[in-house]
N, C-alpha and C positions, 0 to 999 in steps of 0.2 A: 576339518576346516576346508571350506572352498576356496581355490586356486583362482589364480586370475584368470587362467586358461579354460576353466568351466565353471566359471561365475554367469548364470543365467538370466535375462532382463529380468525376472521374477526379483530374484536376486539384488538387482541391481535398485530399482527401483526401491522391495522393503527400505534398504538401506538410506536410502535417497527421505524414502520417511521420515525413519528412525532416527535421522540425525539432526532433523529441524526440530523434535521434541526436547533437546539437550541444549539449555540454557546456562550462560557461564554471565549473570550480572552480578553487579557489586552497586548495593546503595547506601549512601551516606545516611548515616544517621545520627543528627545533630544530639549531645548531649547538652547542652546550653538550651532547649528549647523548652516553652513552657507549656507546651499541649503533647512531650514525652511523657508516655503513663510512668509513671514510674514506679508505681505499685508491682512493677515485673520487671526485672533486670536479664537485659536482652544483650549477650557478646557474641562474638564473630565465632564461628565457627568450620575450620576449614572442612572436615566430615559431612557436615550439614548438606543433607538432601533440599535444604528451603531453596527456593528461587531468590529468595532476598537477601540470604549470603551472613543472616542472623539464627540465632537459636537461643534457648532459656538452656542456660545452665547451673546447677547444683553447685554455691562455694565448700571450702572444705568444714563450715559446720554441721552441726547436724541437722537431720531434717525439719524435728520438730524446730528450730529453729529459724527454718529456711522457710517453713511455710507460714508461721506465723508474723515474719519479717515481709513476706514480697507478694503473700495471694492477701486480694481484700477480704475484709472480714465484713459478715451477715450484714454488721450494719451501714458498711459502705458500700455493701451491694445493693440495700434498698435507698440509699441516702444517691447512688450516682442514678439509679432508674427516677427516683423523684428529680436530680434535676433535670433527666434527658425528655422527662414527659413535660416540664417547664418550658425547656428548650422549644420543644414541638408546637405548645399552645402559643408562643410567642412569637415562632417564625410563620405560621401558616396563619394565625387569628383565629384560633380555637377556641371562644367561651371570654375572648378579651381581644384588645387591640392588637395589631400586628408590633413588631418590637424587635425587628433582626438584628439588630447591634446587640441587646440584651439574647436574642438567643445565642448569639455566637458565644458569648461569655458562658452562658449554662451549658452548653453543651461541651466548650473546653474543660469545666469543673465537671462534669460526667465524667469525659473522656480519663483525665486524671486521676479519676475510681476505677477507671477499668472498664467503661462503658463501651461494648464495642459498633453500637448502634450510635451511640452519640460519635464515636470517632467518626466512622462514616459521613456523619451530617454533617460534623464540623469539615472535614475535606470537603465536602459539597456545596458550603458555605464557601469555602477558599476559591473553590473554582469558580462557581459564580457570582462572587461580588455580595453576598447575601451578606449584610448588615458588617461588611468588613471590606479591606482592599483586595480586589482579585488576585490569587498569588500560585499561579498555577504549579510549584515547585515542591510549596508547600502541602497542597492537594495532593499534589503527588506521593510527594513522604508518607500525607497520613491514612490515603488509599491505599499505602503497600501494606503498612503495618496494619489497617485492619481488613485488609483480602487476604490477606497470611493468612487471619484466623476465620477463614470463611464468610462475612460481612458480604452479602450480597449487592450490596449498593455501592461501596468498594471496588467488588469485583466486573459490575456490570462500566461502571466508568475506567476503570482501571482498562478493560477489554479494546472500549474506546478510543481512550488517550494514547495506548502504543499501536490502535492499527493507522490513526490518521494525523497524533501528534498537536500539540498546541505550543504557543511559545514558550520556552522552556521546558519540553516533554518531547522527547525523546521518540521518537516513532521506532518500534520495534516489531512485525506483525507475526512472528511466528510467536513472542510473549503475549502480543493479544491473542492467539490462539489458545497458548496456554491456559491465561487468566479464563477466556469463554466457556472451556470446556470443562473448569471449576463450576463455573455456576452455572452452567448448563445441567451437570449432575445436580445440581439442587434442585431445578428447575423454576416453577414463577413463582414459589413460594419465597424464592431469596429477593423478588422485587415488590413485596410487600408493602417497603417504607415509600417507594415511588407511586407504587398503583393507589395508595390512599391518597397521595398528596396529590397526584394529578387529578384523579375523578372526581375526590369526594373535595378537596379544599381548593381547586380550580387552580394547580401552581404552574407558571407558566413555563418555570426552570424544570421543574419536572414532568410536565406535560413532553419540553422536547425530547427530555431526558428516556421516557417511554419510550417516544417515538424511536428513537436509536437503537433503542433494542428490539423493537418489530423489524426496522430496517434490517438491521445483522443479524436476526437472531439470535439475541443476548440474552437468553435465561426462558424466553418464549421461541411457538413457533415465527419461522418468518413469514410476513404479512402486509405487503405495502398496504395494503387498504389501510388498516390498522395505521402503521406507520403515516400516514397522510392524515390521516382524520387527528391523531396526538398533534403534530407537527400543523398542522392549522390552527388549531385550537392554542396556541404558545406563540405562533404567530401573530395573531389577530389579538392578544394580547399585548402585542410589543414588543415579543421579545427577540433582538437580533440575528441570536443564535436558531431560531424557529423557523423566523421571516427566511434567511439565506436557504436555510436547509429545504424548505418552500419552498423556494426557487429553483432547485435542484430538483426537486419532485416533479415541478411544470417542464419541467427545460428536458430533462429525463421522459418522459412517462413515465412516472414510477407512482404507482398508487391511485393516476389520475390519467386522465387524458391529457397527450403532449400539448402544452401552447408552451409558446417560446416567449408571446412578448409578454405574457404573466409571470414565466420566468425572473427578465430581466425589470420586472416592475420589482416582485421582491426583493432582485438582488441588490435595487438601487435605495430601497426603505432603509435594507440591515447596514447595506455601505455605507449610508446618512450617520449610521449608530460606529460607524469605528469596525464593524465585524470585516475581518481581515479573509476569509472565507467568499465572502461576498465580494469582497473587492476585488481575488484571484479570479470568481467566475465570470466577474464582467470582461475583464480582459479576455477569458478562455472564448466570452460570446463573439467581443470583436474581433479575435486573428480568426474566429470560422464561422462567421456572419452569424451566428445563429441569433435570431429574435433581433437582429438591426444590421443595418451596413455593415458588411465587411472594415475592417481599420487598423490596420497592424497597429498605426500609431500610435490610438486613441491602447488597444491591448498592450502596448509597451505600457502607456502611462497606468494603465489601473494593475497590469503587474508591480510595477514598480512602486505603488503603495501598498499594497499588499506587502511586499517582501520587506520592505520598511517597517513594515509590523515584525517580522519575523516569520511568517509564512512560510512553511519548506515548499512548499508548491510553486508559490508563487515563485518563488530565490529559484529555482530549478528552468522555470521556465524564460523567467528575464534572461537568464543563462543560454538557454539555446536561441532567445532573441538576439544577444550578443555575438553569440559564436556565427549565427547564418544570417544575421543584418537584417533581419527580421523588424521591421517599423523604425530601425534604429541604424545608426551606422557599428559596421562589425568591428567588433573590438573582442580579440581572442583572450585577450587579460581578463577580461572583467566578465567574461563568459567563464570562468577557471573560479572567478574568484566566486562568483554566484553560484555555480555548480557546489562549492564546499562549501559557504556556508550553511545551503541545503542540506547535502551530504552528511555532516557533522551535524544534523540531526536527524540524522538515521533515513530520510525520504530513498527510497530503495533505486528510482530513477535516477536522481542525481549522483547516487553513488556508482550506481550505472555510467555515467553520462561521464563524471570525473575518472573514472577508470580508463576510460576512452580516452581522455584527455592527456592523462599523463602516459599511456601504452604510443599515442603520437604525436607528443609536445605539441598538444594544440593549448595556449595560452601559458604552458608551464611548461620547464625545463623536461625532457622524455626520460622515463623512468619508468620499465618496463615490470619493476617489484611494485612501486606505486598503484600500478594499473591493476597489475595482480591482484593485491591489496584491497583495492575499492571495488572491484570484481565479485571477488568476495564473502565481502559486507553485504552486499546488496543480491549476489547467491544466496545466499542463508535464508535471507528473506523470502526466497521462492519468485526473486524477480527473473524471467525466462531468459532474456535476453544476458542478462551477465554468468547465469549460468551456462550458456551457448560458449560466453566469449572466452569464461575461464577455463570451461572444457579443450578448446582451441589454446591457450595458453598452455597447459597440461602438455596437450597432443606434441606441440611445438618449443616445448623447453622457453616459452617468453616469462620473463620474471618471476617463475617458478622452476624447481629443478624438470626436468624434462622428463616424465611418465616411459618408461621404457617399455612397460609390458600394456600400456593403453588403459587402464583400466578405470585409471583418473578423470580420464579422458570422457572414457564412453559414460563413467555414472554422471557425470554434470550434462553432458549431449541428452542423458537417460531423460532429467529429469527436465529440462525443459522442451524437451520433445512432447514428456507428459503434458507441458502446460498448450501443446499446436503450438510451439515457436516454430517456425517454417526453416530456417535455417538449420536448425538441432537438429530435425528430422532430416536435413541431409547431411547432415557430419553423422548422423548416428547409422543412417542408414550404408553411408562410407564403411563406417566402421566395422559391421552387421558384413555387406559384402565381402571384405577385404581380410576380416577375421583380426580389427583391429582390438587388442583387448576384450574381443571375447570370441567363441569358434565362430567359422563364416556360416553362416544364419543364411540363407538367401532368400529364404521365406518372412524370416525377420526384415529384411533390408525392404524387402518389394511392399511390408504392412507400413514403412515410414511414408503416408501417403501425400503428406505437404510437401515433399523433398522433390521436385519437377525430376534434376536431374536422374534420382536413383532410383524412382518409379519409370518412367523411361528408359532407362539403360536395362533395369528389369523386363519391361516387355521387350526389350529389340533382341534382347541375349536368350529371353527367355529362363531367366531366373529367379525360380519361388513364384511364376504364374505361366498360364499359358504364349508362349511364343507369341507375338502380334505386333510387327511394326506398326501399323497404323496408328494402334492404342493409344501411344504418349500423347497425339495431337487431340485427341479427344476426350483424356480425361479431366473435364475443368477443371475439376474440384479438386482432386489431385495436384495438379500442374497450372497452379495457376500462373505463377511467375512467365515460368515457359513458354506456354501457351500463350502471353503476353506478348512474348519475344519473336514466336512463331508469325503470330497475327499482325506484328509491325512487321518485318521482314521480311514473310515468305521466304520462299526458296534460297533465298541470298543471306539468309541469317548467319551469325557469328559461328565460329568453329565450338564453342562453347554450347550448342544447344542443337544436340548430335540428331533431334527430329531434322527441323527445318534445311540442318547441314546437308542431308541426304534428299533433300525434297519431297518429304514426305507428304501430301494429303492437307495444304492450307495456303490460302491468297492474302493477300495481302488487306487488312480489313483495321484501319489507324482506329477506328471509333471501337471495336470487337476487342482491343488490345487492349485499350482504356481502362476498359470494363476488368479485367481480369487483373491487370496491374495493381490496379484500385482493389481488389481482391485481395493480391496476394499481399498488398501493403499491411492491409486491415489483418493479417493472420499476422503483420510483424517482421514481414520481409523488410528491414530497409534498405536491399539493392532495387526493391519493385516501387518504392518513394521516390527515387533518384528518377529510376528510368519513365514513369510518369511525367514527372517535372518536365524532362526534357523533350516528351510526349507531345506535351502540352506547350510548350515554348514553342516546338515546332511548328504546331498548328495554326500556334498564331501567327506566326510570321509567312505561313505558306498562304494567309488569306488576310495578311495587310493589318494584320490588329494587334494592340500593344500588348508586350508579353509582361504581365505585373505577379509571374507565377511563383518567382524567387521565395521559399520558404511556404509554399500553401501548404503543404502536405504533412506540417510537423505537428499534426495535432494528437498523432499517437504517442508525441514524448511526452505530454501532459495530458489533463483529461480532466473535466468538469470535478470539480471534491463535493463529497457530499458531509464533507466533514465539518459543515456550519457550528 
């Protein structure tokens, strides 16, 4: 067994893998409902390897008893295929009228038999409103129970729904991992039922539903082009979820050449439709002008129907309009409170964002295991930034017992280092020097290259590279922060950025600082947000102009969804 003491990054990291593939959910399954197959008696199983926390077990009769009781027989395996082909002529207009009320019905009475192609459609039905009330809960239930059994349509939404979440669906993205790499071993033969219905029967629900899988790489390769051309096509027929995801294409360049105010043309057809999607990215256009005027204010208001929907995107980012007075007046209550109800569905920023919250009683009473806690959550998920902070919790005994041999420490520092979180790489590379939880590495510490301080302190010491004072100030890329800090201050710089302290080799240059703070932001630094901000506050006051900078820079806690 390997020791804390010579546990290897190699090491560190497998683990760091292997641990996000370990899935502990538990889902309800309603006995009362009337589209439960019930042809298969399905109880809990605490042994069960399943992700959905179910399995088929043997009662204590005998067999032949048991199979001729709960598997269908010949003739309700042709009797649920006849009416799952009903089902399909009925919802698409195959050889007769269209009729989705009537197919929802045939495809429950498939399902019933044990249809696992009909389960599918009937979930898909649920989800989009197809000739029934949209019920996304429901969808959910019967996407689980038929991606258990490999249902590729199932599996391809199922991937979907927990990487980007709808209201009442739960965002989960290392289980959308899971589910992808289910049907990903199938490959594009498990999207069959979708690739007929969008080409050959022009469905506009399935057209976008394509599109989402060229985007992710869902059972195909990934492919914007592909993904734009579906996602037009689903558009231009009307359909909400299409038009937004549209707009996200234009506003991106993704699939197409960027325009921005085609963008926000879409976004404002699908917003017209109720898509809560759409409503989040108009906000996300106005707090960072994109495709119209800058407008906190106008970005408060279209958050805030959005998150009215139930949007975790949205609910996350009202949030940090709350907490920073962002188009609104600050109110730390209602930033705590918007941060959880995101949170509590799973959105990995928010869970992020309320850890924070509660580790420094911003809008909630300070409760350092709280922090812990939503830390976390939102670790698991592979969000970098919580796994920075929990590793820091670890190192530091805050709301967790206090890691004595480091090793807690360095594997969460490990893993978001893996993701360029700038900060990770210098707690890790701390660690790496100093032989924190694991041997002192100095070659290790000098390769954490986003980390200003510890690539710096490497060239001046001369450890794990060639000896070189000058180096820190000139490696940008490296040292961006730094070098930020170098270029505002000169020679007079903080005792904190042991280049400039000693007078190393750089003038004073406010517009060359800009540039690199802005840099090291974008890598996720948010000490180099901060120090921007007041960058820029500066400026304007030193040449007479009104400083309106208060909250520009927060546009890395949210980010454009393409989860239309």
């Amino acid at each position: 067994m390997v020791g804390p003491l010579t546990m290897s990054a190699s090491h560190i990291l497998h683990r760091g893998r292997s641990v996000f593939s370990k899935l502990n959910k538990k889902y309800r399954q309603p006995s009362n409902s009337s589209d439960h197959i019930e042809v298969q008696q399905q109880t809990s199983s605490p042994s069960s390897s399943s992700i959905c926390s179910f399995s088929t077990t043997t009662p204590s009769h005998s067999v032949e008893s048991f199979v001729s009781t709960t598997l269908p027989s010949e003739h309700d395996t042709a009797r649920a295929q006849q009416l799952f082909e009903l089902g399909q002529q009925l919802l698409f207009g195959r050889n007769q009228s269209k009729d989705e009320s009537a197919a929802v019905e045939y495809y429950r009475m498939a399902t019933q038999l044990g249809n696992l192609d009909a389960q599918g459609a009937l979930a898909f039905c649920y989800e989009f409103g197809l000739g029934i009330q949209p019920n996304f809960a429901e969808a959910e239930r019967l996407y689980l129970l038929a991606a258990e059994k490999g249902n590729g349509l199932a599996l391809s939404r199922l991937a979907f729904l927990r990487k980007y979440g709808r209201p009442s669906v739960k965002i989960d993205r290392i289980e959308s991992e899971f589910w992808q790499q289910k049907i990903n071993q199938q490959g594009p033969s498990a999207l069959t039922w979708l690739l007929e219905a969008a080409s050959v029967d022009n469905h506009d629900c399935c057209q976008y539903a394509l599109g989402v899988c060229y985007h992710d790489g869902v059972g195909v390769e990934k492919n914007a082009i592909e993904a734009f051309h579906w996602y037009r096509k689903s558009a231009e027929q009307g359909n909400a979820r299409g038009q937004g995801i549209l707009g996200y294409c234009y506003g991106e360049g993704f699939g197409v050449e960027r325009d921005r105010q085609k963008a926000m043309y879409w976004y404002r057809i699908a917003a017209e439709q109720g898509e809560s999607v759409a409503l989040y990215n108009i906000g996300y256009c106005y707090e960072d002008g994109l495709g119209v005027e800058r407008n906190p204010y106008e970005a408060v208001k279209w958050y805030r129907l959005s998150a009215e929907l139930g949007n975790a995107f949205a609910q996350n980012s009202l949030g940090y309009c709350y907490e920073d007075g962002v188009g609104i007046e600050q109110n730390l209550a209602l930033a705590a409170e918007w941060y959880t109800k995101s949170a509590e569905q799973g959105y990995p920023w928010a869970e992020c964002n309320l850890g924070y919250c509660n580790q420094n009683g911003i809008g909630v009473p300070k409760d350092d295991a709280k922090g812990a806690f939503w830390y976390r959550k939102a670790a698991l998920q592979g969000h970098a930034r919580a796994q920075h902070n929990l590793g820091f919790c670890y190192q530091n005994g805050i709301g967790v017992p206090k890691d004595q041999n480091g090793i807690g420490a360095v594997y969460w520092y490990y893993l978001s280092a893996e993701e360029n979180h700038a900060p990770a790489q210098l707690s890790l590379g701390y660690c790496f020097r100093n032989g924190v939880g694991v041997p002192k590495e100095p070659k290790e510490a000098s390769r954490q290259r986003s980390c200003p301080n510890s690539l710096g302190f490497c060239y001046e010491e001369g450890l794990g590279v060639e000896k070189n004072r000058e180096k820190p100030s000139f490696e940008p890329r490296q040292a961006q922060d730094k070098l930020g800090v170098c270029l505002q201050l000169g020679p007079r710089c903080c005792a904190g950025c042991q280049v400039a302290e000693k007078g190393l080799g750089c003038e004073v240059q406010l517009e060359e600082a800009s540039l690199w703070f802005e840099r090291a932001a974008a890598n996720g630094c948010r000490t180099s947000h901060e120090r921007l901000q007041r960058l820029l506050a500066r400026a304007c006051l030193e040449n007479g102009l009104e400083s309106n900078y208060n909250g520009l820079f927060l546009g890395a806690i949210g980010h454009c969804a393409p989860a239309a």
